[in-house]
N, C-alpha and C positions, 0 to 999 in steps of 0.2 A: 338368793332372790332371783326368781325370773324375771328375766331381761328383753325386749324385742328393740329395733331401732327401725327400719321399714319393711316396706314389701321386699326389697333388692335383696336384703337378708334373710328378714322374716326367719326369726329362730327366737325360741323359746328353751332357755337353759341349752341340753344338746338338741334337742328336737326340731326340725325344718319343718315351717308352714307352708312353705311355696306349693309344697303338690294341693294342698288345700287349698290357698288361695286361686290356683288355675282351675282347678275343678271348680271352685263356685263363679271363677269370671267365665267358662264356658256355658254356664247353665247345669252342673254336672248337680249330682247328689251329692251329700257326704254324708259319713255316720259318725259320730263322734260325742264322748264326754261332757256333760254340762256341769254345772255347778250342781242339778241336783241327779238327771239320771242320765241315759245314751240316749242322742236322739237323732232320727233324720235331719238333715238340713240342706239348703238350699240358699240364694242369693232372693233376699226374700223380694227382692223390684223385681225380679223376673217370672211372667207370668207364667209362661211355657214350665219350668224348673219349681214353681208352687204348682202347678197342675200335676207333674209327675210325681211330688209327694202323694198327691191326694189317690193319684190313682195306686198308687203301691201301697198305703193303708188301706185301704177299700176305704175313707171316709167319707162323708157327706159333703158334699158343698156347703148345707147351712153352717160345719162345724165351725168354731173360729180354730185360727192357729196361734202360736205365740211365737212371736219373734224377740230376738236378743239384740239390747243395742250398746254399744261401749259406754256411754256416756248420756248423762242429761243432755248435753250439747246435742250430740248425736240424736236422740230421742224427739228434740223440741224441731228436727228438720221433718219428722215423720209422722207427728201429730197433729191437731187442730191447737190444742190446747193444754199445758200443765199445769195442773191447782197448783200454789203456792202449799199448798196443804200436802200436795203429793209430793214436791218436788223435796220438802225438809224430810217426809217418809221415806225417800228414796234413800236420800244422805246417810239415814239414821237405822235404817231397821237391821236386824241383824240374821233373818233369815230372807233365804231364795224370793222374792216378794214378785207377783207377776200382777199387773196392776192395766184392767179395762180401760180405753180411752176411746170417748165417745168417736170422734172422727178421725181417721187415718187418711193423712196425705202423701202424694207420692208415689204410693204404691199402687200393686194389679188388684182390681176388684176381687180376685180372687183369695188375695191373703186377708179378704177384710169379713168381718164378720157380715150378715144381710142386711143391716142396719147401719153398717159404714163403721160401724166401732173396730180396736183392733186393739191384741193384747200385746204388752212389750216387758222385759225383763231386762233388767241390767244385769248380768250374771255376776257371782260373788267368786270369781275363779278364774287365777292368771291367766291358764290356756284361755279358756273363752273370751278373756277382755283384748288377750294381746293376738289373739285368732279373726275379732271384730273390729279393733285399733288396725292392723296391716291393714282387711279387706278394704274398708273404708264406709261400712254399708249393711244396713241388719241382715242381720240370719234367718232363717225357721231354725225352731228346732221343737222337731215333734215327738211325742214319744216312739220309740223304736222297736215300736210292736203294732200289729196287725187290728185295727180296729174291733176293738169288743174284746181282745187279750186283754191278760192281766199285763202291766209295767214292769222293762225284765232289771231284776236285782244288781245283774252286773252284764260283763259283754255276755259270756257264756249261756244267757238264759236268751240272747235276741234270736230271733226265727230265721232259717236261712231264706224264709220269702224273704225278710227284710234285703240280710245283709245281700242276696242276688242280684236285686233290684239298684243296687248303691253305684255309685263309679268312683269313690273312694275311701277307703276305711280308714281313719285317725289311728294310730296305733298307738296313742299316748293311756295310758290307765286300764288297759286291754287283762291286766292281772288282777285288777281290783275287784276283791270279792263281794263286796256292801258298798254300792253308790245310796246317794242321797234319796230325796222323799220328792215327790214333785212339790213343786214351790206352794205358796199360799199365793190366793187370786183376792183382787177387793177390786172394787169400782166407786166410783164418786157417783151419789146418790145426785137427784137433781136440788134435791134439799144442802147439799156440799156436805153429807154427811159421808164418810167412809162405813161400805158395806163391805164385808168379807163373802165373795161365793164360795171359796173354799178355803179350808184353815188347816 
């Protein structure tokens, strides 16, 4: 079973967090593993550190990002609002579930979609949970490919525009041939119906 107990340790099985955790409390990049692909990430309150993703995708500003949060707990510090409807979905689903929430609090204008909305993921994966348990704080994590690329399979497909641009590389799952699928997205309708954007 992986293991973490604080920041002071921050270790996961043999694996140390710490250079990850300093690079996102400097504002740095990181690249690193999710529960579904490889993704940029960032200290997602920091505006400076979501600006510099954007600009190393070439992305839009309209785009939205998704951030990862350890916890419902976690999550209810950085939203307006969670349906009770979402929050038993949360508990129960069994795939990567990345889920629109009209208002996002807390955070830089910039990690919010143009309408104030912002996407959040509980990820389904030790690292990620006991990598957002230490920080204290959500993540980005964007896909780790160049805006209009296709999503890379494993590390070996990511573009060295990427990883150039990074100030620190995760070396956890570095060998892994077949990562995951990017998550499914859904939003609460204003009817409180659950729509799926993507499935």
């Amino acid at each position: 079973m992986q293991t973490y107990t604080n920041r002071n340790t921050c270790m996961v099985q043999n694996y140390i967090l710490e250079p990850v955790i300093t690079t996102l409390e400097s504002g740095g990049l990181i690249l690193f593993p999710t529960d579904t692909i490889w993704c940029v990430g960032c200290d997602a309150t920091n505006t400076a550190a979501v600006e510099r993703i954007r600009n190393l995708r070439s992305s839009k500003n309209a785009e939205p990002f998704i951030l990862l949060s350890s916890s419902i707990d976690m999550l209810k510090q950085y939203v307006d609002n969670v349906h009770p409807r979402i929050e038993t979905l949360l508990l129960f689903h069994t795939r990567p579930l990345t889920i629109v929430y009209d208002k996002g609090t807390q955070l830089p204008q910039n990690a919010l979609s143009p309408d104030g909305s912002v996407a959040f993921r509980i990820p389904q994966d030790d690292f990620c949970l006991s990598l957002l348990e230490a920080f204290g704080k959500p993540v980005v994590a964007e896909p780790a490919h160049l805006a209009g690329a296709p999503y890379p399979n494993h590390f070996g497909e990511i573009s060295s525009a990427i990883i150039e641009g990074i100030d620190y590389v995760v070396k956890h799952r570095q060998m892994v041939k077949e990562m995951g699928e990017p998550s499914v997205i859904a939003r609460m309708s204003d009817d409180e119906e659950l729509v799926f954007l993507r499935e």
